[in-house]
KOLVO-614784 format. One record per residue (C-alpha): z, y, x; residue number from 1. Coordinates in steps of 0.25 Angstrom, whole numbers, always signed. Each point is the difference from the previous one (the first is absolute). Example, Ala and Ser with C-alpha at 12.3 -4.5 7.8 and 13.67 -1.06 7.14 Angstrom:
REM KOLVO-614784
c3=+31 | c2=-18 | c1=+49 | n=1
c3=-2 | c2=+14 | c1=+6 | n=2
REM end
This chain:
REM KOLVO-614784
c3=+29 | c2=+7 | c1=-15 | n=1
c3=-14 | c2=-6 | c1=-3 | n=2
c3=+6 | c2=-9 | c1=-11 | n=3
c3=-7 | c2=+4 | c1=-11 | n=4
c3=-14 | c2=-3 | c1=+7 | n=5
c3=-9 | c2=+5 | c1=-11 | n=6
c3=+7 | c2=-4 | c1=-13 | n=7
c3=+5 | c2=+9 | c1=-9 | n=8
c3=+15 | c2=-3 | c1=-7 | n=9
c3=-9 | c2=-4 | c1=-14 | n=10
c3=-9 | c2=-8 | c1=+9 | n=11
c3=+7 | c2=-8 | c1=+10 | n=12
c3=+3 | c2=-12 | c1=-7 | n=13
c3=-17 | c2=-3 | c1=-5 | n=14
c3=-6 | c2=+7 | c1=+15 | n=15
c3=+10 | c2=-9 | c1=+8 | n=16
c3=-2 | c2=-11 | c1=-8 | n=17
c3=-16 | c2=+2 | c1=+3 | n=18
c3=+3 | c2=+1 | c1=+13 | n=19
c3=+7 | c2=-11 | c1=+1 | n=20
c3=-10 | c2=-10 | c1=-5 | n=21
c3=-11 | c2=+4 | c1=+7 | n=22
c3=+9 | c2=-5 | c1=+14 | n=23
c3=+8 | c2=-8 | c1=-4 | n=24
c3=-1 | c2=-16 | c1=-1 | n=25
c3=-1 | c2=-4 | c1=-15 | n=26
c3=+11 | c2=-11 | c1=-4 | n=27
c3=+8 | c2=+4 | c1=+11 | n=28
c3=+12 | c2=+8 | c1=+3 | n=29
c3=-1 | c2=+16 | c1=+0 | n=30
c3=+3 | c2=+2 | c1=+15 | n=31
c3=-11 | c2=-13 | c1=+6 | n=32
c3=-12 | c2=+8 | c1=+3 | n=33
c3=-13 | c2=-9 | c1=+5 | n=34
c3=-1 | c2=+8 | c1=+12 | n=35
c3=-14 | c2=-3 | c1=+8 | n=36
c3=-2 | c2=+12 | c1=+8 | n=37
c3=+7 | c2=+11 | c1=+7 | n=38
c3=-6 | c2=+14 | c1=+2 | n=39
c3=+5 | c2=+10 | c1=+13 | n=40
c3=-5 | c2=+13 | c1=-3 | n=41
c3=+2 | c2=+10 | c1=+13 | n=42
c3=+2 | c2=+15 | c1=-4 | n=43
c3=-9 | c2=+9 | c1=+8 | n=44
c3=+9 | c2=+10 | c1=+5 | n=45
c3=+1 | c2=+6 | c1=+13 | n=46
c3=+7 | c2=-8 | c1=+10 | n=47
c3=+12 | c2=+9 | c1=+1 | n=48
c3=+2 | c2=+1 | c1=-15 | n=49
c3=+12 | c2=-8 | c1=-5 | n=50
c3=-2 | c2=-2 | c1=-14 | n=51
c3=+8 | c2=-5 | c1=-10 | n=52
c3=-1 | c2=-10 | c1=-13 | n=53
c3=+4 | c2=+14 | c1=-8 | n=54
c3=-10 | c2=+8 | c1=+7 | n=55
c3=-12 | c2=-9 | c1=-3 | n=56
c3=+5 | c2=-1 | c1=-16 | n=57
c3=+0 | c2=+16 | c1=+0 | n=58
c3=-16 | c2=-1 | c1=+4 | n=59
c3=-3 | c2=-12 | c1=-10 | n=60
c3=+6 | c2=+9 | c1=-11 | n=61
c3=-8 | c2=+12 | c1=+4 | n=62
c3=-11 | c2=-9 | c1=-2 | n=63
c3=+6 | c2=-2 | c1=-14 | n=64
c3=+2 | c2=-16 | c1=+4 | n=65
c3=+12 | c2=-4 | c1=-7 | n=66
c3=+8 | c2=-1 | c1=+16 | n=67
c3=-2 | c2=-7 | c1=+12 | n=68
c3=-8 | c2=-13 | c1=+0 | n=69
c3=+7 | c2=-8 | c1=+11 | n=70
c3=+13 | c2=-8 | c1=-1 | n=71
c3=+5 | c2=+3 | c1=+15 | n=72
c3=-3 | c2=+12 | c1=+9 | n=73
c3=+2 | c2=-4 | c1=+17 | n=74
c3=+3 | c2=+13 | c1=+5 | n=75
c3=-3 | c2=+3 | c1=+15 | n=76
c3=+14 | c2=-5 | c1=+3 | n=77
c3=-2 | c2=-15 | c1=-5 | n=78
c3=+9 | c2=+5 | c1=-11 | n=79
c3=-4 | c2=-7 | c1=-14 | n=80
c3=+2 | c2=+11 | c1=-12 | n=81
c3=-4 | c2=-6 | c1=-16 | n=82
c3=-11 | c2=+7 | c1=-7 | n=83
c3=-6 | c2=-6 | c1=-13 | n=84
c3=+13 | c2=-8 | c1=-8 | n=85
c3=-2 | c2=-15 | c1=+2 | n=86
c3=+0 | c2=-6 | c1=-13 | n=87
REM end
């Protein structure tokens, strides 16, 4: 669903490669990632308002964002849904 994340079929492989580098560790595998911080953002919606990870990537692309900006949406129910692909 949100696989595309911005890049366009002619531009995937040079964006993500950007993308890549800039959080990446250089000279080390792809996947490790120098993780030094962790960011919860809360959704200010009203409190009984269930919103879900598809919901919030609808209002980032009315905003003309490329899609929803968060890896994992909590819903009210403890339930964990995917949002932005991991790479």
């Amino acid at each position: 669903m949100y696989s595309s994340f911005g890049f366009s079929s002619g531009q995937t492989s040079s964006k993500k490669a950007r993308f890549m580098r800039a959080f990446f560790v250089p000279g080390e595998s792809e996947f490790t990632m120098n993780i030094t911080k962790l960011v919860v953002h809360c959704a200010d919606t009203p409190n009984d308002r269930d919103v879900t990870a598809e919901d919030i990537h609808q209002w980032h692309i009315q905003r003309k964002w490329a899609g929803i900006g968060y890896h994992k949406v909590i819903r009210r129910d403890g339930s964990i849904e995917n949002g932005r692909p991991e790479l």
